[in-house]
N, C-alpha and C positions, 0 to 999 in steps of 0.2 A: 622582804628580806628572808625571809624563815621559810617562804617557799624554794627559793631558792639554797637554802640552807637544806631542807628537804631534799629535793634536788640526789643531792648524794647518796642517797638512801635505794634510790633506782636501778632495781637488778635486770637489766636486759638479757633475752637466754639468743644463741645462737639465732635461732629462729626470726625473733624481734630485730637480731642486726640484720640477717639477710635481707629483709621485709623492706626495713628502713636503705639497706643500700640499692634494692630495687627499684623503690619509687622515687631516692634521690636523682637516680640514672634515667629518670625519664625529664626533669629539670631541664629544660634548654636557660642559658646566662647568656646575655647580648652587652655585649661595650665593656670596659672597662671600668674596673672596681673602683679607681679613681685618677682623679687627674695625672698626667704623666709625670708632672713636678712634685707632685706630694709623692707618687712609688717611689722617685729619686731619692727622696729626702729621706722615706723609710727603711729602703735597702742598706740596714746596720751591716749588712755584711760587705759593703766595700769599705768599709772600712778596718776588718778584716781580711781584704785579700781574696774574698769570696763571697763575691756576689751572688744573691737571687734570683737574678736578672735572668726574665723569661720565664720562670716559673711561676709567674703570677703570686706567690705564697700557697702554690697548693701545695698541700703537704698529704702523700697517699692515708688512710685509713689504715691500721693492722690489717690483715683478714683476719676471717675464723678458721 
């Protein structure tokens, strides 16, 4: 826990995100993050009126 508490302490400079979104974008993902009945059941947003639906929960990065 205290590492993780640490954790926030972590200055990344520009340089460190570009690195890191570089070698993310080399990642190939295969299948689905999970079964189609559980995405259902976590999509809070139809119940709102605005569903997630298709976006898998990705959610872009800021840039720099």
């Amino acid at each position: 826990m205290e590492e993780n508490r640490d954790a926030v302490k972590v200055e990344l400079t520009k340089e460190d995100m570009n690195e890191l979104e570089s070698e993310f974008a080399k990642v190939e993902v295969y299948g689905a993050r999970a079964p189609e009945t559980l995405m259902e059941a976590h999509d809070t947003g139809v119940n709102f009126g605005n569903s997630s639906k298709g976006t898998q929960g990705k959610t872009p990065l800021p840039k720099n």
